[in-house]
N, C-alpha and C positions, 0 to 999 in steps of 0.2 A: 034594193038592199033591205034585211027582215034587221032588225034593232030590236031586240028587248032590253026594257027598263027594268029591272031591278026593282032600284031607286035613283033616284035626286027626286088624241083623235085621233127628213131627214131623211149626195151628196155626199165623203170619202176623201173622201178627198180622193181625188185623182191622183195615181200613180203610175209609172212606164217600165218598163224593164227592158233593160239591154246588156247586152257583151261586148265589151269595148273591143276594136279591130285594132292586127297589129298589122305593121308590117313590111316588107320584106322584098328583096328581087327577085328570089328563086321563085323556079314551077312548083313546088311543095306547099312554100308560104302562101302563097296565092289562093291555092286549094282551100287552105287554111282560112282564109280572107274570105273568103267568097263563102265556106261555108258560116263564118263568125256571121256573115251580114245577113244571110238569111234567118239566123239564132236570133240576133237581135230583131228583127222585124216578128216572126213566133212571139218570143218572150214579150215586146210589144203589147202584141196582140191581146196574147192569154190575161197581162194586167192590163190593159184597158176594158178586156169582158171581166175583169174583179169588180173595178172600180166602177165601170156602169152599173151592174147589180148592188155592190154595196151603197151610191148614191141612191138611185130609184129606190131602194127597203126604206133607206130614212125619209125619204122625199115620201114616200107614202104613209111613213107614220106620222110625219108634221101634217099631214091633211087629214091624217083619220084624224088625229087629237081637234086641230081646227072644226073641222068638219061638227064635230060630239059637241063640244065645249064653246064654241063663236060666231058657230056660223048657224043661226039657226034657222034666219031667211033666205036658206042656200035653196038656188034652182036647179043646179045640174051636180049629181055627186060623183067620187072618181070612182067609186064603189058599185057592181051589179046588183041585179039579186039574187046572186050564188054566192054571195059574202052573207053571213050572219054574223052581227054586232052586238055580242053582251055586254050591259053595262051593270054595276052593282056598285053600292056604298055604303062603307062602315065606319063609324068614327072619323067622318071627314077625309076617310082615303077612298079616291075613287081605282075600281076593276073593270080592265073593256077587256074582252077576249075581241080577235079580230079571226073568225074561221072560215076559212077558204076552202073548205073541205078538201076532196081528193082533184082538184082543180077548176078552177075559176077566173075567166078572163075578165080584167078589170074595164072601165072604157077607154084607156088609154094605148090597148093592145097586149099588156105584158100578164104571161098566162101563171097564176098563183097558184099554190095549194098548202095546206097544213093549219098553223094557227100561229100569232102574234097578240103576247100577254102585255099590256100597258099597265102598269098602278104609279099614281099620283096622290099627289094632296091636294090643298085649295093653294091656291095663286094667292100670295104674301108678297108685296110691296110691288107687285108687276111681273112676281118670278116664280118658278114650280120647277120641280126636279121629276122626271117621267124615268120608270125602270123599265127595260121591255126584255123580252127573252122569248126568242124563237122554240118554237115544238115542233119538227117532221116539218120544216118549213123550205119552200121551193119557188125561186121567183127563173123564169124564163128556162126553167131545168137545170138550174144550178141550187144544189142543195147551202141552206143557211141554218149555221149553229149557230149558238153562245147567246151575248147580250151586251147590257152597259146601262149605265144612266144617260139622260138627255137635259139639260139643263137649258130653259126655254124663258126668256122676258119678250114680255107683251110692245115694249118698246126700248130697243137699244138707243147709241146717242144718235141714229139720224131718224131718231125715231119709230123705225121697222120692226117688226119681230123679228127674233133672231136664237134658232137655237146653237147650241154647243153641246156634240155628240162626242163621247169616250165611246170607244169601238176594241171592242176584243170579240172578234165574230172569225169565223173559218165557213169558205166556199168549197164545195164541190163542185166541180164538174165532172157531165156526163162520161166520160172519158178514166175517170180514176184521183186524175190529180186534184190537189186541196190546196186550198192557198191558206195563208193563218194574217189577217190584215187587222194592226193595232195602229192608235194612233186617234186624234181631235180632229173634227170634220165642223167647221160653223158655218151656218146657213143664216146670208139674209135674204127675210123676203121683200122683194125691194117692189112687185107690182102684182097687182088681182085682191091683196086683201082687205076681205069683206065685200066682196065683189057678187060673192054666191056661188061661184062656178071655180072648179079649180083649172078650166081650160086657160088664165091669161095669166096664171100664176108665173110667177119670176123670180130664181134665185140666183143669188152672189155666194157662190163655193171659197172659203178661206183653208186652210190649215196644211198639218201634215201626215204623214202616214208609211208603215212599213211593214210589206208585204213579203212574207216567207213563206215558198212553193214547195210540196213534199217531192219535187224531182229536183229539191238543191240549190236554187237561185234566191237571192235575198236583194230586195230592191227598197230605195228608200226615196221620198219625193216633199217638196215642199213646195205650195202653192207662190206665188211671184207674182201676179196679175191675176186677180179673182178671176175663176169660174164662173159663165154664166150657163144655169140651164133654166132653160125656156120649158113648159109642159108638156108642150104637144109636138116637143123634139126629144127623140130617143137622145141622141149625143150634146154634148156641151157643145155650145155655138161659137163661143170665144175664152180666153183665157191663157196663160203660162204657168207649167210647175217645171222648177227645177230638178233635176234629178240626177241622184248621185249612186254610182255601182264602181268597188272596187279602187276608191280614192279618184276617179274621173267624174266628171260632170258633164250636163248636158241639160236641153230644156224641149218640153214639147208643145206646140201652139196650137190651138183647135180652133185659129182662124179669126175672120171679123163681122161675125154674127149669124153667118148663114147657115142653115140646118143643112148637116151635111156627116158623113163617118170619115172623113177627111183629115188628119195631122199630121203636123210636119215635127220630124223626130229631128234635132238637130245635135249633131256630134263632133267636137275637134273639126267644127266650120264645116261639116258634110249633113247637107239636107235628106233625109229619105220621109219618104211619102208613108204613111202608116194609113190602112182601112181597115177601119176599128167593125167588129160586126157588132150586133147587136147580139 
């Protein structure tokens, strides 16, 4: 990792998408049926690769910030040395560029490229507000626009760091379609910090979120049972978000700890099995 000094580092919540089944006796409906349940497992799909991509961007901008600013006796960084790290500061606001040039595989597998702007202030009573805004930014070949604030205390009440991201950001994917995903994303980090390494990092996902696709479908989710992602698992290991399409509800569970692209989508008491890619 190259850092230049100047002077004197965010999880999405998870979201699901589906098309609720009707249905019917006739051979027509059926049709009908059979194609709805394949819609819904696609639509599945497509927001669970949202919602991975938009947690891993924040989850790596809470470790660039840590990383810059906490961690100074760190032994293993999540960062190569195809990242270069600008830092600069004026009047007590601090500026990182985070540039990944035209691609860069981090150590954690997931292949970057572009840049990510962070400015901040000094940390006032435990707390800092982080603005960040992506440029020609691409995590896993899914194009990432927009931005937001990050609002980040050094210790919440069980004492962890914990930030709270505003998210007004749009995905591309490979393929054409764009998702447009708003909504509060908090992260605690509940194990690894100040440990040095962000390999044993551990986060608790809270909030909610609503994901509008430019082929039409509008999904909305609220976490139930915290989120857990682990670092050196692409997919969340455990957790429940509620999720509501079309006045029906429904919840999805990503299991009891085990690293795995595994969830169970569960609808009007009908289990289907969801694999989530990467």
């Amino acid at each position: 990792m190259k850092t230049n000094f100047v002077k004197i580092r965010t999880a999405t919540i998870i979201g699901i998408l589906m098309l609720f089944i009707s249905c019917s006796k006739d051979d027509s409906t059926s049709v009908t049926e059979e194609s709805n349940a394949e819609l819904t497992v696609e639509q599945t799909r497509l927001n669970a690769e949202t919602d991975e991509a938009t947690d891993a961007v924040f989850n790596l901008i809470e470790i660039a910030y840590a990383e810059n600013e906490e961690m100074a006796g760190r032994n293993s960084s999540l960062f190569t040395d195809c990242v270069t790290i600008t830092i600069s500061s004026e009047n007590g606001v601090t500026f990182v560029t985070l540039d990944f040039g035209f691609g860069c595989q981090l150590h954690n597998g997931a292949v970057v490229s572009g840049k990510i702007h962070l400015t901040y202030g000094p940390v006032i009573a435990g707390t800092l507000t982080i603005t960040y805004v992506f440029e020609e930014f691409t995590y896993n070949n899914k194009g990432i626009e927009g931005g937001g604030t990050i609002y980040r205390e050094r210790n919440n009440a069980n004492g962890n760091p914990q930030s709270t991201a505003n998210k007004a950001i749009e995905i591309s994917f490979p393929d054409g379609l764009v998702a447009t995903v708003t909504g509060t994303r908090v992260a605690e980090w509940i194990e690894g910090v100040g440990s040095g390494t962000w390999m044993d990092n551990v986060f608790l996902i809270t909030g909610d979120r609503e994901i509008n696709f430019s082929s039409g479908f509008t999904h909305y989710a609220i976490v139930t049972e915290a989120l857990r992602r682990e670092a050196t698992c692409h997919y969340f290991v455990s957790g429940v978000i509620e999720i509501t399409r079309n006045g029906t509800s429904g919840s999805l569970d990503f299991g009891d700890g085990t690293c795995d692209n595994i969830a169970i989508l569960t609808v009007n008491g009908e289990d289907i099995i969801i694999i989530l890619n990467h």
